[in-house]
Structure formats: structure tokens, C-alpha cells
KETORGU-463312 format. One line per 3 residues: number of its first residue (from 1); for each residue x, y, z of C-alpha. Coordinates in pm, 1 decimal, decimal comma. Example, Ala and Ser with C-alpha at 12.3 -4.5 7.8 and 13.67 -1.06 7.14 Angstrom:
BEGIN
1	1230,0 -450,0 780,0  1367,0 -106,0 714,0
end
This chain:
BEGIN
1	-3389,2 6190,7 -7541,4  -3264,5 5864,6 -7377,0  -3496,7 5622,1 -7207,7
4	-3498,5 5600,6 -6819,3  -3375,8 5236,7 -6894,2  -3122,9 5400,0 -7147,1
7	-3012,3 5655,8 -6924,3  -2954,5 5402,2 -6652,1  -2773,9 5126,7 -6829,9
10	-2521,5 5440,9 -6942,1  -2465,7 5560,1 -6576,9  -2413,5 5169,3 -6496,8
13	-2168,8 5127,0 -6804,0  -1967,9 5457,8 -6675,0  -1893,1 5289,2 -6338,3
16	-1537,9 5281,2 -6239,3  -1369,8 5165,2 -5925,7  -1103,2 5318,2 -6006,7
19	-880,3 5665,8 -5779,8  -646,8 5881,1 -5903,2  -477,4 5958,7 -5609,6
22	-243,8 6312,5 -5726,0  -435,9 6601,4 -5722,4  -222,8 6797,2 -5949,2
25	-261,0 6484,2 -6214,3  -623,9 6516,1 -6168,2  -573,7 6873,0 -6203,9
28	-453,7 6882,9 -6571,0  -614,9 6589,1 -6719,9  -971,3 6791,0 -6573,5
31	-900,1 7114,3 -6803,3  -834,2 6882,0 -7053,1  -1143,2 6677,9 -7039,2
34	-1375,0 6992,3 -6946,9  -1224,0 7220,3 -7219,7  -1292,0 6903,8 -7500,4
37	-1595,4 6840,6 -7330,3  -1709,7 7238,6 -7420,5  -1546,8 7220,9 -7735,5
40	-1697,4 6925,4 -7858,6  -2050,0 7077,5 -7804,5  -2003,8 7421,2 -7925,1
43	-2202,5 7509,2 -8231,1  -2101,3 7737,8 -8486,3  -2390,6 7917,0 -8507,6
46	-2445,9 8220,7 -8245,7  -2586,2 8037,0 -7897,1  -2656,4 8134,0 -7593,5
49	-2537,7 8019,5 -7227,2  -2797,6 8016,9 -6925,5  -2572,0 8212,9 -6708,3
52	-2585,8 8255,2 -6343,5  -2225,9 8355,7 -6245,7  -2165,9 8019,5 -6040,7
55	-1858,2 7837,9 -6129,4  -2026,9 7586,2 -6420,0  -2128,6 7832,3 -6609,3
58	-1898,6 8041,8 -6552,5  -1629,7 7785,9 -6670,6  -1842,5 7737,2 -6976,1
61	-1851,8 8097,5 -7086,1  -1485,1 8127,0 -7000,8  -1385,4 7787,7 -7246,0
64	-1586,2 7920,7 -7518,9  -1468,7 8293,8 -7501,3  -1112,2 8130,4 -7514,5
67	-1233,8 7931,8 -7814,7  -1338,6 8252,8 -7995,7  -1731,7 8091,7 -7995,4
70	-2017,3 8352,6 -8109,0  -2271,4 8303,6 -7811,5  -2458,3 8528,8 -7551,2
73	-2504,2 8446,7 -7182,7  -2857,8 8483,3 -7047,3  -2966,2 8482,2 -6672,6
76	-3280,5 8590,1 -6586,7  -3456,8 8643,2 -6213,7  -3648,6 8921,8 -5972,7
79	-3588,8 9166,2 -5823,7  -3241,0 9141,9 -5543,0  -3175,6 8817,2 -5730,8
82	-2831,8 8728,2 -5616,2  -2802,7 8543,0 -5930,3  -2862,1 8818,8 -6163,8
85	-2635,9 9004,1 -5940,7  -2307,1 8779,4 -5996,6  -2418,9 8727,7 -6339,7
88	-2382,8 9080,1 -6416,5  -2042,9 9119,4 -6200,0  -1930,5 8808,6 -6396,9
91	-1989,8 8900,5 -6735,4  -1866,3 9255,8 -6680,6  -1532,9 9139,4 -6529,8
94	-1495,2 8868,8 -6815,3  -1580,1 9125,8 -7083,5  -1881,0 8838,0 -7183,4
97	-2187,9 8953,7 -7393,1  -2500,2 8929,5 -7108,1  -2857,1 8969,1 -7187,5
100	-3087,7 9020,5 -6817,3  -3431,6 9008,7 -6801,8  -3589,4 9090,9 -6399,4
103	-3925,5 9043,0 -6382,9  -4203,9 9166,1 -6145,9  -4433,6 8917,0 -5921,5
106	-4707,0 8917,6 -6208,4  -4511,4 8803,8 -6485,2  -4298,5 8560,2 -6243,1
109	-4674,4 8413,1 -6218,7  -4737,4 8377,5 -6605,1  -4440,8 8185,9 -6655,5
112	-4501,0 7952,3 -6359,9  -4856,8 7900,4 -6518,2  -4698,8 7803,9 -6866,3
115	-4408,9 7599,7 -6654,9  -4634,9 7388,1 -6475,8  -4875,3 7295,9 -6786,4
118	-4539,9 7202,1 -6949,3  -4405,2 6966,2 -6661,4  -4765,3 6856,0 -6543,3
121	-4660,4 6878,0 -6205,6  -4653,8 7107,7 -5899,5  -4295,2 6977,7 -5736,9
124	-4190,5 7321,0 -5564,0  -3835,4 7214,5 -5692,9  -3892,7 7150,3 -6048,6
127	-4102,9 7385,8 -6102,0  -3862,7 7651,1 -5942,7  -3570,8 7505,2 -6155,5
130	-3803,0 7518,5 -6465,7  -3904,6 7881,6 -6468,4  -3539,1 8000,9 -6454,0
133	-3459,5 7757,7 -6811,6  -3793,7 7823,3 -6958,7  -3821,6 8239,8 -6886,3
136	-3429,8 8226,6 -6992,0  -3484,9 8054,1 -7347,9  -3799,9 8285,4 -7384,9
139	-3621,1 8603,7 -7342,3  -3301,8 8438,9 -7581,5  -3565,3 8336,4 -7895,0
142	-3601,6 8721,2 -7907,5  -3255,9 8690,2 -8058,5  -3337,0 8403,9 -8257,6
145	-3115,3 8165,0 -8024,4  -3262,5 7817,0 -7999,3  -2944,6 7600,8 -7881,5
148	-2807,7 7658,1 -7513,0  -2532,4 7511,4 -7297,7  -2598,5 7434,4 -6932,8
151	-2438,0 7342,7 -6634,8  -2672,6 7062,3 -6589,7  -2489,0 6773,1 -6403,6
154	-2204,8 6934,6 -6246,2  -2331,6 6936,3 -5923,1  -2364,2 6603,2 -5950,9
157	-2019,8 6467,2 -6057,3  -1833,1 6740,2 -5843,1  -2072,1 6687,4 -5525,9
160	-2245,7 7029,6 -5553,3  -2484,2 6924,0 -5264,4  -2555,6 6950,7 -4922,1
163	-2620,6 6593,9 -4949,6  -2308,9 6518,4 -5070,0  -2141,5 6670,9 -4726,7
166	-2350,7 6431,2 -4500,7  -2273,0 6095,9 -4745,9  -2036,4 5851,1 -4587,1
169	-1915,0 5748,6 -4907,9  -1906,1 6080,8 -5155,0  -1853,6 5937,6 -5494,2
172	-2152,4 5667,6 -5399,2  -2399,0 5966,2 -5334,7  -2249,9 6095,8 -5667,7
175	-2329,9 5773,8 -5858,3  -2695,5 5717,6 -5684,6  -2766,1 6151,3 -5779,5
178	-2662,7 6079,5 -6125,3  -2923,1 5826,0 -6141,1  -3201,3 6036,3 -6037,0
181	-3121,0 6296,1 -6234,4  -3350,6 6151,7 -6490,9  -3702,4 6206,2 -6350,7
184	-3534,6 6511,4 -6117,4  -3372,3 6749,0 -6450,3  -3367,7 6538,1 -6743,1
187	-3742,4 6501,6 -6766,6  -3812,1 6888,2 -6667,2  -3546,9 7012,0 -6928,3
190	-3656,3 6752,8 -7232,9  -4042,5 6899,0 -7134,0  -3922,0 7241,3 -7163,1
193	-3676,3 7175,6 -7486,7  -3982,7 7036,2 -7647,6  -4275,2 7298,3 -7592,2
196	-4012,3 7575,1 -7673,7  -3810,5 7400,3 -7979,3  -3472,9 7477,2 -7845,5
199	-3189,6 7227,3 -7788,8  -3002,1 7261,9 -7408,5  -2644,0 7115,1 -7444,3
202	-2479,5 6963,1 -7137,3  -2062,0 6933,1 -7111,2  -2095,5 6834,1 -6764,2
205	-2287,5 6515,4 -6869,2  -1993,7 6376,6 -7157,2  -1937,4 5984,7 -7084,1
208	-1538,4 6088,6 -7030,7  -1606,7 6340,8 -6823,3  -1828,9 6149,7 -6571,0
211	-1604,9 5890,2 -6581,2  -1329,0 6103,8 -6513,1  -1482,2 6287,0 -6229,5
214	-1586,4 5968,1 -6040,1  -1232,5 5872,8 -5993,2  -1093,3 6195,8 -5827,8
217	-1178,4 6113,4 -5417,3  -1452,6 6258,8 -5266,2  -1253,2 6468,1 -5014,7
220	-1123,2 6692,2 -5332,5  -1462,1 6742,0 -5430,1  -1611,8 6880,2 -5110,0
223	-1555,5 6985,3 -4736,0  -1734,3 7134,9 -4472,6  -1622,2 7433,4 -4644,2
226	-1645,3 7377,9 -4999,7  -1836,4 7189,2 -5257,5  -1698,9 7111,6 -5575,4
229	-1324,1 7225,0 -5461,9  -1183,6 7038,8 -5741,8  -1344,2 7238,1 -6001,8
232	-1308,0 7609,9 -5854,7  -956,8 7531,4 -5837,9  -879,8 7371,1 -6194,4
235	-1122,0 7695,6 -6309,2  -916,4 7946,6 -6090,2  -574,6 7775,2 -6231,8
238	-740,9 7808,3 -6594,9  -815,5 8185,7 -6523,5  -1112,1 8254,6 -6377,3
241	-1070,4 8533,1 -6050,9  -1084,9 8388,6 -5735,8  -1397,1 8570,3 -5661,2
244	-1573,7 8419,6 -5908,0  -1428,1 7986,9 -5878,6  -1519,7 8023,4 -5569,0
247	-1876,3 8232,0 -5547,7  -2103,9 8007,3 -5313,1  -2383,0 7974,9 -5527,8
250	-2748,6 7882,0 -5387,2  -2941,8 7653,4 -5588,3  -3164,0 7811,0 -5924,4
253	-3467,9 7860,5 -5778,3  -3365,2 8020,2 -5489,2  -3034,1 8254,8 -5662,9
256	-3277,5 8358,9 -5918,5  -3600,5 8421,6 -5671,6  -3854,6 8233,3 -5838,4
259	-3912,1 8006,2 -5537,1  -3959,8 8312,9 -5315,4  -4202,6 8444,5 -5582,0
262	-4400,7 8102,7 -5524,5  -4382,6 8166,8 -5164,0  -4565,2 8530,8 -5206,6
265	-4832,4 8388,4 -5449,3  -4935,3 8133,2 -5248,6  -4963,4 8358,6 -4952,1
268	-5152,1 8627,6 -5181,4  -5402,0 8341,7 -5308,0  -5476,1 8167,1 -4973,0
271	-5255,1 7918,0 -4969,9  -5025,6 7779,9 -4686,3  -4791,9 7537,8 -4888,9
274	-4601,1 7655,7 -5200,4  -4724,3 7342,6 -5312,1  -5095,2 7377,1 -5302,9
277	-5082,6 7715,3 -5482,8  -4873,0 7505,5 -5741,8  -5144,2 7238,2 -5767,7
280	-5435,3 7485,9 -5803,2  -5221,8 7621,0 -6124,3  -5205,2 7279,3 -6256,3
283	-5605,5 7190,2 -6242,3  -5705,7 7550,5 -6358,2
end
């Protein structure tokens, strides 16, 4: 795993000033760039896909079907997860190989008490985030699958965001996310990697592809409509139904449930803030 300093000095080095101004230009060379970008990555051994049936991926699964690739999706969640919901829809409608795992409020507890020994922290956020990789890559080892792609990093380059909406400059709040992604993901997932011996790839986070993305203008990323327009469309023009590019997907923890779970056992254990109830896991 890269330094913070490391990580940094790459974002820096990506920098472009540069626009591509024709969106059906930007367009092509994207499938291009995304499609390499998967390709490039793909192992030939079986692997598996943390799947939630939002557009990244989605894409993903859809590139390495094309490819012929030997892998199994895996999303994982409670009970009325919308994410297990879209990932099932998803897969069935792609004809993709889908392994689910729901899981009831007691075992949504053991894995946040494993999750937050891994990460050492009680950040509702990361820890939400974390029990949807690390429960995923648990129920995937059953199959002897150790090496995963993710999405990881899309949201960042395509302005997945609320944030991204309010920015007065788009592809600024891009560059400063990108940035933080290092003690907001990168930390959680290398945590997680390492206590489970698994490897997570991450297409969305290819030096040409960033660099790429960070030309197109921030008004073909996102609207007050849309976020990440660009990418549903270049998916949709690639194959993907419409229903599926452009699925409005809510972030992990709340698409899979796990944050609602914290939400219930911090009531159940006397505790206002999801947070405290977090914290009280993490000295125990």
C-alpha cells in the first residue's frame, strides 16, 4: 500500500488543466480507458466482484462478462436492503453468477465487532462502509476467492456526491475528494485486505483513467438530477439497460442496511449516538 505522502504526490502528478470539450469524444475514448482499465486488472484465476447493482459495479461485471473472465459477484446486506435488491435484479437480467448473504441484527453485530477491532475506530461512516467489504469477502473465502474488484474511486472522479452538486468548481471538489480518499477508504480497505488476506482491485483508481476523467467538465458529470451522467451514459451506450446506468444508488452503508443496523443497536444498548455504541465496541 502507498504512503499518504505517496498517495498524494500521485494525485498531484495526475493533475491536468486540461477540457475536452465534445462529449461524444469523451464518450469513446471513456469505454476505451474503462474497458483497459478492467482488463488490465482482471486475474485469471476465478474472482469475485463486491456487487451492489449501482452503475460501477455494474460496469465492472458487464466488462469482464464481455471479456469471458471466471468471477462471481457478491453483495451482501439485511433484511429490505435495496442493495441486495438491485443486485439480484442486476445479476438476473445480465445472466451474472451472484452469491447473497442477508443477515439478521445479531450477526450484523458480530461483524461490526470484528470491523471495528480491524479499523480501531468508531467513525459511523467507515465502519458502515467496512462491514459491507469485510462480511462480503467473508462470505466469498467460502469459495476460496481471495482477490476482488471494487468500485472504489468512482464516485470520486465522476462526482458521485452530494458534495459534488453544491461545489462551485466540480472537478476541484473531485481533485480535493481524491485526496482524502486515503485516510477516508484507502486506510479502511488496506485494514480489512490485511486481517482477511485478500487483495481488493480498483479500475476506477488507474493513473489514465483519473487523468482522463478530470478533463471531461464538471457539468457532464453531474446535475441537479444526476451524478455521474457521464458514466451511466457511456455504460448505457456500452449495453447496460437503462434501468440499471441509471439506478440512483444510496451510499454502502445505507443500500446495504448496516448503518440502520447500528442505529437499532445503539438504541437496544442505551445509546443515543450511533457513535457511542460504536466506541463502547471498540474499548470492550
Amino acid at each position: 500500500m502507498l504512503t499518504k505522502k505517496e498517495w498524494l504526490r500521485k494525485i498531484n502528478n495526475l493533475k491536468t488543466k486540461k477540457i475536452i470539450k465534445n462529449k461524444n469524444s469523451i464518450k469513446g475514448k471513456l469505454k476505451e480507458i474503462v474497458i483497459r482499465a478492467v482488463g488490465k486488472n482482471t486475474p485469471k484465476k476465478n474472482f469475485g466482484i463486491f456487487f451492489s447493482g449501482g452503475i460501477d459495479s455494474t460496469l465492472i461485471a458487464y466488462v469482464c462478462k464481455k471479456n469471458g473472465a471466471h468471477f462471481t459477484c457478491y453483495s451482501v446486506g439485511l433484511e429490505n436492503s435495496k442493495d441486495l435488491e438491485w443486485a439480484k435484479k442486476t445479476a438476473k437480467k445480465l445472466k451474472l453468477k451472484l452469491k447473497t448473504k442477508t443477515f439478521s441484527l445479531d450477526e450484523a453485530e458480530k461483524i461490526m465487532k470484528d470491523v471495528v477491532k480491524i479499523l480501531q475506530t468508531s467513525d459511523v461512516v467507515n465502519v458502515g462502509v467496512g462491514c459491507v467489504v469485510y462480511s462480503a469477502a467473508i462470505l466469498a473465502k467460502k469459495d476460496r476467492i481471495n482477490v476482488f474488484f471494487s468500485g472504489l474511486g468512482s464516485e470520486e472522479i465522476f462526482a458521485g456526491y452530494e458534495r459534488h452538486a453544491h461545489a462551485g468548481d466540480i472537478n476541484k471538489e473531485c481533485w480535493n475528494g481524491l485526496k482524502k480518499m486515503y485516510e477516508r477508504d484507502l486506510i479502511r480497505d488496506f485494514r480489512i485486505s490485511e486481517r482477511l488476506k485478500i487483495k481488493i482491485l480498483t479500475p476506477f483508481l488507474e493513473d489514465d483513467l483519473i487523468k482522463f476523467a478530470m478533463q471531461i467538465p464538471g457539468k457532464y458529470k453531474i446535475n441537479k438530477e444526476n451524478k455521474k451522467i457521464i458514466l451511466r451514459e457511456m455504460g448505457e451506450e456500452l449495453g447496460i439497460p437503462k434501468e440499471f446506468a441509471w439506478r440512483k444508488k444510496i451510499a454502502a452503508q445505507y443500500g446495504s442496511g448496516f448503518d440502520r443496523a447500528i442505529k437499532k443497536l445503539a438504541k437496544k444498548n442505551g445509546f443515543k449516538y450511533k457513535k457511542d455504541y460504536l466506541e463502547n465496541l471498540l474499548i470492550k
